[in-house]
C-alpha positions as CSV (number, residue, x, y, z in Angstrom):
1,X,-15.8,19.7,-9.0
2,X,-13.6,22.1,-7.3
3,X,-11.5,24.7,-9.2
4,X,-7.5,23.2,-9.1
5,X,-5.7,25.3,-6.6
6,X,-3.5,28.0,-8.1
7,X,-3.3,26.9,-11.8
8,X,-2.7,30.1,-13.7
9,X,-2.7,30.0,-17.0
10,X,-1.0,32.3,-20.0
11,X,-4.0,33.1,-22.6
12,X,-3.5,32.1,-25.8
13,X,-0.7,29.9,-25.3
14,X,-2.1,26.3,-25.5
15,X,-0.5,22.8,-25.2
16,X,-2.2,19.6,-26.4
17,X,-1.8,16.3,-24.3
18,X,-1.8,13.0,-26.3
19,X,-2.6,9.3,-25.1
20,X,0.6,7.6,-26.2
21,X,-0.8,4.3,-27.2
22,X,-3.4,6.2,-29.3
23,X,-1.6,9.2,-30.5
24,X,-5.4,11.1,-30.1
25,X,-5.7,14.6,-27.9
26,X,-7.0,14.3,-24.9
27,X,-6.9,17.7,-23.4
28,X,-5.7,20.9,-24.4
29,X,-4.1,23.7,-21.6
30,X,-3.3,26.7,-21.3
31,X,0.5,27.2,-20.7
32,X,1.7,29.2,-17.7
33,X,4.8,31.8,-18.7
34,X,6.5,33.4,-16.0
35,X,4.2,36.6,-15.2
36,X,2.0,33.2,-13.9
37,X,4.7,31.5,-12.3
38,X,5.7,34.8,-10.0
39,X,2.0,34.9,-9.0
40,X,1.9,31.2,-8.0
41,X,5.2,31.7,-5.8
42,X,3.3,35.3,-4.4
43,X,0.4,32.7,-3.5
44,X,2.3,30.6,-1.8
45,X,4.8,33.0,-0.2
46,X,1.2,34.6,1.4
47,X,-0.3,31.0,2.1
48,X,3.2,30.0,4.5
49,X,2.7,31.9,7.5
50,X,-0.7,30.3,8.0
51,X,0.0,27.0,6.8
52,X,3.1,26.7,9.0
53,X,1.2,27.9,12.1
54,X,-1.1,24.5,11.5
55,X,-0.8,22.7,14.4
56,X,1.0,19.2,14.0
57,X,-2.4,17.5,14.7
58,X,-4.3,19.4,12.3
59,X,-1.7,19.3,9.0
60,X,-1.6,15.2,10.1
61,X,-5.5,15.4,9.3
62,X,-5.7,17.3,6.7
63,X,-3.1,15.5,4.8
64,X,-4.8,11.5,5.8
65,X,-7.7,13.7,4.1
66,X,-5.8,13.9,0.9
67,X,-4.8,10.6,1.3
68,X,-8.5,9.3,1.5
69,X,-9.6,11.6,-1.2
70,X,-6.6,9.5,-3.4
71,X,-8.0,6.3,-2.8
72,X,-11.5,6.8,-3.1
73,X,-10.5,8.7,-6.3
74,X,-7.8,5.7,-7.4
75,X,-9.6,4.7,-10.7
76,X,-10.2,7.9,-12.0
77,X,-6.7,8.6,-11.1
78,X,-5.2,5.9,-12.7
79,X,-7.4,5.1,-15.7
80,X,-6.0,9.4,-16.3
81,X,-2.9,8.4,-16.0
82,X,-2.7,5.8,-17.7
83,X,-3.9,7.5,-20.4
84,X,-1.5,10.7,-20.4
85,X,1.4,8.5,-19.6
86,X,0.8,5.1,-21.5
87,X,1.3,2.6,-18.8
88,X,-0.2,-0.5,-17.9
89,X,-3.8,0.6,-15.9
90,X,-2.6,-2.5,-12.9
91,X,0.8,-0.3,-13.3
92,X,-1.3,2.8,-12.7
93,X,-3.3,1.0,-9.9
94,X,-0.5,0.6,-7.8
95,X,1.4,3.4,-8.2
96,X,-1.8,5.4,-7.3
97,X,-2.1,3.0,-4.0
98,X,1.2,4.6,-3.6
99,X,0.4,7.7,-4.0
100,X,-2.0,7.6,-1.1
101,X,0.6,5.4,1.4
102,X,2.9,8.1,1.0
103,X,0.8,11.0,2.2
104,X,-0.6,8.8,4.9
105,X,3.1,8.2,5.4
106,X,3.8,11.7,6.2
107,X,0.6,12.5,8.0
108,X,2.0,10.4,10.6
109,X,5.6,11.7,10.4
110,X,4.4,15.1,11.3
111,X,4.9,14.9,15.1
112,X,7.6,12.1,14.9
113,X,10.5,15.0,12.9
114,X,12.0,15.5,16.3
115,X,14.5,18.1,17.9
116,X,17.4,17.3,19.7
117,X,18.6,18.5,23.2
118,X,22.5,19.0,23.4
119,X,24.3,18.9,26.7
120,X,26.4,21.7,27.3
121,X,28.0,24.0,29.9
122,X,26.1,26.7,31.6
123,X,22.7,26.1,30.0
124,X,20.7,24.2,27.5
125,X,20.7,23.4,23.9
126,X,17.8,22.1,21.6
127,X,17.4,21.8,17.5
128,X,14.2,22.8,15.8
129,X,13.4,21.6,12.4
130,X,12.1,24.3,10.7
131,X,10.0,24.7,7.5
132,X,11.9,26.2,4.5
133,X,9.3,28.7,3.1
134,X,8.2,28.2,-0.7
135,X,9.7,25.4,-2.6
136,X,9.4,24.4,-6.4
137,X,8.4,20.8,-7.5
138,X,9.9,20.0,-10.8
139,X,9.1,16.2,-12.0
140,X,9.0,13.9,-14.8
141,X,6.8,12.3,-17.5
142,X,7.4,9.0,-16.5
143,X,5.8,8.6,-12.8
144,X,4.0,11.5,-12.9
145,X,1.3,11.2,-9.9
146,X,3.8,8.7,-8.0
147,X,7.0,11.2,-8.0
148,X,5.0,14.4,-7.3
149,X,3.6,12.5,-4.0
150,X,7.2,11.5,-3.2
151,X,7.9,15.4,-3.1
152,X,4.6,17.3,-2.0
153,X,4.0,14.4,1.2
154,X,7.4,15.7,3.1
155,X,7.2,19.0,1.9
156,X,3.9,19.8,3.1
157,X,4.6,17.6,5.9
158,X,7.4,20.0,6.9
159,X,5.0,23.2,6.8
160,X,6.3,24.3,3.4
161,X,4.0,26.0,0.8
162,X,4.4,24.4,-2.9
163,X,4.6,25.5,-6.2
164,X,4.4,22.1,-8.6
165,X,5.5,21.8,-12.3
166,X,4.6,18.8,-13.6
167,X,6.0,17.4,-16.9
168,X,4.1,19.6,-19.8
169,X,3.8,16.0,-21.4
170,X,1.8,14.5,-18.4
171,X,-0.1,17.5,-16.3
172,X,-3.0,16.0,-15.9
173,X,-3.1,13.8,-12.6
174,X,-1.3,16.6,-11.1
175,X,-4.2,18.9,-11.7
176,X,-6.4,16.1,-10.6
177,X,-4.2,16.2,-7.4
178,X,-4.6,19.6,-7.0
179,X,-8.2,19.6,-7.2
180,X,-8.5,17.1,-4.0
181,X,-5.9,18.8,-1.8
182,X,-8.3,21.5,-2.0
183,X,-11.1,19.4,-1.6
184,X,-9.2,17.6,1.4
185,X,-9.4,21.2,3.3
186,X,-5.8,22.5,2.4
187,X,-5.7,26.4,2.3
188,X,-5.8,27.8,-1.2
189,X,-2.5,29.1,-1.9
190,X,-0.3,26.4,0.1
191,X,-0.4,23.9,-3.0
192,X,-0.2,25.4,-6.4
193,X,0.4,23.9,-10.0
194,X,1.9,25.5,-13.0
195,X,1.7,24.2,-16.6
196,X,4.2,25.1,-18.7
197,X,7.5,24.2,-20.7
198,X,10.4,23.6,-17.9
199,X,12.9,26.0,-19.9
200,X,10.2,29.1,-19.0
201,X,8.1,28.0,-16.0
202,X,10.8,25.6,-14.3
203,X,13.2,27.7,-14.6
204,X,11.6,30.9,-13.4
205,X,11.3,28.8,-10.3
206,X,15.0,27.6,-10.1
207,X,15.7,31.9,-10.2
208,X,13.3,33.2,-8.3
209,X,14.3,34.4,-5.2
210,X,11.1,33.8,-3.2
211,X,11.7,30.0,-3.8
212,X,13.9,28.5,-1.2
213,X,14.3,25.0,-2.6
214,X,13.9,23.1,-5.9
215,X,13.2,19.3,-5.9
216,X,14.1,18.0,-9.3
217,X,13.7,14.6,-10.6
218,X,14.7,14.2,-14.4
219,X,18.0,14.4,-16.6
220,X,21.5,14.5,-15.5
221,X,21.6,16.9,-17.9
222,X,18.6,19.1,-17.0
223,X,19.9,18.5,-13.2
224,X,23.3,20.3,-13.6
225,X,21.3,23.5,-15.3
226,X,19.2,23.5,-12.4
227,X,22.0,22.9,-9.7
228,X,23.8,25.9,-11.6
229,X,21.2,28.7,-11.5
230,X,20.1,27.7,-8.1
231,X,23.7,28.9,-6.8
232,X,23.0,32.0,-7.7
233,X,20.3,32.8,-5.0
234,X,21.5,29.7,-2.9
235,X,18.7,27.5,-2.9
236,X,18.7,24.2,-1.4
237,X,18.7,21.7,-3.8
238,X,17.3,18.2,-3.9
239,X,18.4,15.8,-7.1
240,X,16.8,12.8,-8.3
241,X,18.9,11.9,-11.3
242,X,19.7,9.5,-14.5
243,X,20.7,6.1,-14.1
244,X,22.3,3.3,-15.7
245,X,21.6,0.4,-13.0
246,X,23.2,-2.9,-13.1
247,X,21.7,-6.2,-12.6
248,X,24.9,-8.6,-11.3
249,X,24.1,-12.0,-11.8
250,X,26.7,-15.0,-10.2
251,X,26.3,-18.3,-11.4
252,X,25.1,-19.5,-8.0
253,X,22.5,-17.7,-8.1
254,X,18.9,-18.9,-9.1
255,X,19.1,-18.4,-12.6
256,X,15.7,-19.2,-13.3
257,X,14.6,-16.3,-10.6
258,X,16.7,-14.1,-12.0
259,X,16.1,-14.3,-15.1
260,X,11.9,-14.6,-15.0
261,X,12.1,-11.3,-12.8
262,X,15.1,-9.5,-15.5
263,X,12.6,-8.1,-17.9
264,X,10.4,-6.7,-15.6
265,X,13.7,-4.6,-14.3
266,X,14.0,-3.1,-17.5
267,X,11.0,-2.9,-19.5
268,X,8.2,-2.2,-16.8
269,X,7.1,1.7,-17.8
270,X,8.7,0.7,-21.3
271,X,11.8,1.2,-19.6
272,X,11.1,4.4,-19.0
273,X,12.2,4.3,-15.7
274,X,15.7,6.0,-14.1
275,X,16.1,2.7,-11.6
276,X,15.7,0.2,-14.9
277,X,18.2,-2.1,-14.5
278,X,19.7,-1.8,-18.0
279,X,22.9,-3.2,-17.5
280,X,22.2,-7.4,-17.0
281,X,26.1,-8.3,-15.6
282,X,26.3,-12.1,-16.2
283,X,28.9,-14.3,-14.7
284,X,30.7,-15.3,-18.0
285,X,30.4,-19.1,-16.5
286,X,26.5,-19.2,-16.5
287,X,26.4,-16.4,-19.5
288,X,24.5,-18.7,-22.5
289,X,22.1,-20.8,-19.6
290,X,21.1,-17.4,-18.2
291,X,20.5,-15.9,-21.9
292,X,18.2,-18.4,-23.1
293,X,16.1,-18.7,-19.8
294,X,16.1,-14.3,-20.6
295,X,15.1,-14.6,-23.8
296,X,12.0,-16.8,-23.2
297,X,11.1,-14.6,-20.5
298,X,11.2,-11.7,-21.9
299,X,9.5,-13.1,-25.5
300,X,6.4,-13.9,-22.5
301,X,5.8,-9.9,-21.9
302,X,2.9,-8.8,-22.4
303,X,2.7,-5.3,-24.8
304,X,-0.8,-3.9,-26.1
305,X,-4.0,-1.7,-25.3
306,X,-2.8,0.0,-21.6
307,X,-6.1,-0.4,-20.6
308,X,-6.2,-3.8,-20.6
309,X,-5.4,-5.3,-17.0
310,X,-3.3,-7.9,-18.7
311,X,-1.2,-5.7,-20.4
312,X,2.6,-5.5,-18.8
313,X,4.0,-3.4,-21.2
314,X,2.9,0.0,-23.1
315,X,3.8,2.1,-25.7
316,X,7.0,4.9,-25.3
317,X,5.8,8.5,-24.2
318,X,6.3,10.1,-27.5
319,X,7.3,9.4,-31.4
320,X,10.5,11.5,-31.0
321,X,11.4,9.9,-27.9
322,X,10.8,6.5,-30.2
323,X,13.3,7.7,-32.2
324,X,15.8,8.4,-30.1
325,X,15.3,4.8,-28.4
326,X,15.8,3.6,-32.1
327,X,19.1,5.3,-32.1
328,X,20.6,2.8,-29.2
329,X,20.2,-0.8,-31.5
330,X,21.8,-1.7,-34.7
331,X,21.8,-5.3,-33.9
332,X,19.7,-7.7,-31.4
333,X,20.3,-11.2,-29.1
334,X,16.0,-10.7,-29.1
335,X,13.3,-8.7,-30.4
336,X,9.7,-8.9,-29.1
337,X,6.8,-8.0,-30.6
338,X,4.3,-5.0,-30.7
339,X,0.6,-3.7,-32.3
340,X,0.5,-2.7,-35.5
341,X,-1.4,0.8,-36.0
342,X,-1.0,3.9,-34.1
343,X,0.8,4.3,-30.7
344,X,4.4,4.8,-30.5
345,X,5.6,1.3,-29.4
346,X,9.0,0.5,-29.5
347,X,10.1,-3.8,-28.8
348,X,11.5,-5.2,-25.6
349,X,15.0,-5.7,-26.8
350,X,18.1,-7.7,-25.4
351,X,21.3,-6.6,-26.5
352,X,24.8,-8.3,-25.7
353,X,27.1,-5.5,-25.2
354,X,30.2,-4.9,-23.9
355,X,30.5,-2.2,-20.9
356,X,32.2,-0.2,-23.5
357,X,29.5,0.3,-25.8
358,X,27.3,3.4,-26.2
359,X,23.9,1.2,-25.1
360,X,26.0,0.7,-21.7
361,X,27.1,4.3,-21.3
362,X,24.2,5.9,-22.3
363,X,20.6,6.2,-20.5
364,X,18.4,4.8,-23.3
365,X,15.3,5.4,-21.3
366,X,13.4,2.8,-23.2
367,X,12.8,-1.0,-23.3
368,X,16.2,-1.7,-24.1
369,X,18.6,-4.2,-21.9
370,X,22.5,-5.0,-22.8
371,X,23.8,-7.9,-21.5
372,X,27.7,-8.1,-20.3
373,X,29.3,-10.9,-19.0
374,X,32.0,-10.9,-16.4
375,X,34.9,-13.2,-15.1
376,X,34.2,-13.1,-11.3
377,X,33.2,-10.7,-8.6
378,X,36.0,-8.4,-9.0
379,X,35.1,-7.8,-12.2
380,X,31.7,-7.8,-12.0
381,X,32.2,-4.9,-9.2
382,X,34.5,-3.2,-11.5
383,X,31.8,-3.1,-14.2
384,X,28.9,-2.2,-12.1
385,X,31.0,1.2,-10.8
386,X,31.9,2.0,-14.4
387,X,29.4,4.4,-15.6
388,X,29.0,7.8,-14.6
389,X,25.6,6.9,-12.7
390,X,25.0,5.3,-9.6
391,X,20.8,5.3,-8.7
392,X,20.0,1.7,-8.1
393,X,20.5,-2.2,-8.5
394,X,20.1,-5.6,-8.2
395,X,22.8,-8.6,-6.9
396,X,21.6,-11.8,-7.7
397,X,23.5,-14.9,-5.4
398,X,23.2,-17.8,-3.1
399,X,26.2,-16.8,-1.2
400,X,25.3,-14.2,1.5
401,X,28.7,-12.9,2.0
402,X,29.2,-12.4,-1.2
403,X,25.7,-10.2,-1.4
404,X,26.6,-8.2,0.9
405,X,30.4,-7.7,0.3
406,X,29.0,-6.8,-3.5
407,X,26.5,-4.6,-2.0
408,X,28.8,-2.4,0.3
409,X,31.3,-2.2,-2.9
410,X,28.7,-1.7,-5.8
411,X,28.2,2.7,-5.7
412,X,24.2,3.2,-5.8
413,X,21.9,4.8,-3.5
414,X,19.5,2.2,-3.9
415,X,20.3,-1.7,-4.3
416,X,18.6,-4.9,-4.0
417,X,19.3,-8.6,-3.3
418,X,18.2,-11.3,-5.1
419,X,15.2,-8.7,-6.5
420,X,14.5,-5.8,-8.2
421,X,12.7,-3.5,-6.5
422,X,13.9,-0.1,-5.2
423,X,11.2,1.8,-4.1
424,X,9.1,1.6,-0.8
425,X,7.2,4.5,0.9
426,X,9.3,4.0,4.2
427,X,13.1,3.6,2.5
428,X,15.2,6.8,1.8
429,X,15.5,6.6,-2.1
430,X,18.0,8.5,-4.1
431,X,21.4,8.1,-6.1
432,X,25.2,8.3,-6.1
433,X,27.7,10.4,-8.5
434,X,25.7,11.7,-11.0
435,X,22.5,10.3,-10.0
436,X,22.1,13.0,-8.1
437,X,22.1,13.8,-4.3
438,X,19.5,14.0,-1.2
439,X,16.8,11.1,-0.7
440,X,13.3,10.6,-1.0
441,X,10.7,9.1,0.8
442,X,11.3,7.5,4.8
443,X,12.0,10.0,7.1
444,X,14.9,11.0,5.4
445,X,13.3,13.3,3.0
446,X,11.9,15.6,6.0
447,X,15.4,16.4,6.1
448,X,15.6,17.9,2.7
449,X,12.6,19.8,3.0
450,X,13.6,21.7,6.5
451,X,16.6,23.4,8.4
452,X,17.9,22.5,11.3
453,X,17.7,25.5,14.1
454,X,20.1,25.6,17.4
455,X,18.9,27.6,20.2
456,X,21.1,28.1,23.6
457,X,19.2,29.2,26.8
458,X,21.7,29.9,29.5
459,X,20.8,28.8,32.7
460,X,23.1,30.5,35.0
């Protein structure tokens, strides 16, 4: 097995990774501290020249390499994340299938991020998209593999060198990742990883003046610190935010739809996810019917071993994120169940809430769901605009005027109708307000990961 590309490591200064659902070690690192992270941006900052000179052709290749290295690799990769991160192993499955769509995804955008020619007066003009230089990858412990694809795929794509910071909770795929871009025939030095606590190795990165761009998924909170020290060297700054997603159900819709596919919104990943619709908007009319048919669905998810295929739902990343879930319910509409012993399981909960209430301001991050009901659709608009968020969501309804009139009013990046699904390798992804700004995945993230050039040549 190949050494991982570029992970330097501070002697002496060691973190322990635990399986969530076991509360066991399963690997101890070595931390990276910021002498480390300079040297992985000096790698990179020497590996960009060559690495943007790769002709289109040959990145493409090299990158549907990677790809096939992911899939060949797939159960490794997810039984390992599975067990860093908790989730369901069929959760891990498919987000590793991801994983490999997206950089076959951008091994084919390569020669498709096109220029533009301009008409104008006495000559001609033309766009370039050029490569930024070094850029930081900073993501979560939730998707850990998934989200650093999302970000390395157009990056590299792009002819930008990398320095990635995975989650200290949840390194490990990422060094796994690492590993096979090298095996896939990727320079040394054009894909680096760095682990390390984000308050010394992620934000050494945000300041260091040799790093042109940051792409952030986590906190809103985190997010602002990192949009406010990038300003002071100017970097470009991509933000994948919090979320407090509504799911708008009218009592037209198909209630029994919508309420089988409800839990699954909010307590796949343990609700651990930003997109989780958390929010369940009921029209007050259908309100108890829709309750009922929620509660039986969501008494039907499954919650045990990870490993287990038929498992739906794990345990919560960490005991003091547990705790902090905790914090969210005083009282309950349901309660499910969960194993006794070790693991730091927390129960799919319903909640009925007003929009007013902490559990409907706040990102819970956990398996937690408050349902609201509203009057009619102005008020069900009203609600689903009255948070401070605005990632994603779901508009459940027969009437296909009224989906769409909801859909252009309701402010999220990312919404869907009569489903809940907000991802797909070939859809810009991102969030309103302060959910963050720039998109991933489509085509639309090459445009956060290069600048556009204009070049005159006169002609006369």
């Amino acid at each position: 097995m190949p050494a991982p590309v570029a992970v330097l490591l501070n002697p002496g200064v060691t973190l322990t990774v635990v399986n969530p659902a076991t509360e066991q070690p399963i690997a101890e690192l070595e931390q990276a501290g910021v002498e480390e992270t300079d040297a992985a941006v000096a790698a990179a900052k020497a590996a960009y020249p060559a690495w943007r000179a790769v002709a289109p052709g040959d990145r493409a290749r090299l990158l549907r390499r990677l790809a096939t290295l992911v899939e060949e690799h797939g159960e490794e990769l997810a039984l390992l994340e599975t067990r860093n991160v908790g989730k369901p192993i069929a959760d891990s499955r498919g987000e590793v299938g991801m994983v490999a769509d997206v950089f076959h995804f951008y091994a084919g955008a390569i020669d498709k991020h096109y220029g533009e020619t301009i008409p104008v007066a006495g000559g001609v003009d033309m766009t370039f998209r050029e490569p930024l230089g070094v850029v930081g990858l900073i993501v979560p412990w939730n998707f850990p593999l998934n989200i650093a694809s999302w970000k390395l795929g157009p990056a590299l794509a792009c002819g930008n060198t990398v320095v990635l910071k995975p989650a200290e909770l949840t390194p490990l795929t990422a060094l796994r990742l690492a590993e096979l871009a090298l095996e896939a025939g990727i320079p040394e030095g054009v894909v680096n990883v760095l682990v390390g606590k984000g308050s010394v190795v992620g934000q050494r990165l945000v300041e260091h003046p040799d790093v042109a761009k940051i792409g952030f998924t986590g906190s809103t909170e985190v997010g602002r610190g990192v949009m406010q020290a990038a300003a002071e060297t100017i970097k470009r700054v991509t933000l994948e935010l919090g979320g407090k997603s509504a799911n708008v159900v009218f009592a037209d819709a198909d209630l029994d739809a919508a309420a089988a596919a409800a839990p699954y919104a909010v307590f796949g990943n343990a609700g651990q996810d930003c997109c989780a619709r958390s929010r369940i908007l009921v029209e007050r009319s259908a309100y108890d019917a829709f309750l009922r048919k929620l509660v039986e669905a969501t008494r039907g998810v499954r919650v045990g071993d990870p490993e287990d295929p038929a498992t739906e739902m794990g345990p919560l990343i960490s005991a003091e994120h547990r705790e902090k879930v905790a914090s969210f319910v005083d009282d309950s509409a349901f309660t499910g169940d969960v194993p006794e012993g070790a693991g730091f399981w927390f129960p799919c909960t319903l909640v009925e809430a007003s929009n007013d209430d902490r559990i409907a301001r706040e990102e819970v991050f956990g398996p937690v769901a408050a349902v609201i009901p509203f009057v009619d659709e102005e008020e069900a608009i009203r609600l689903a605009n009255d948070t401070p968020y605005g990632l994603s969501g779901s508009i459940w309804t027969e009437n296909g005027a009224r989906a769409l009139r909801v859909a252009r009013a309701v402010e999220a990046g990312v919404l869907s109708l009569n489903a809940n699904t907000s991802v797909r390798v070939q859809t810009p992804f991102g969030g309103f307000k302060q959910s963050g700004f720039g998109r991933e995945l489509g085509m639309h993230a090459l445009q956060g990961y290069s600048e556009v050039k204009n070049v005159f040549m006169a002609t006369t």
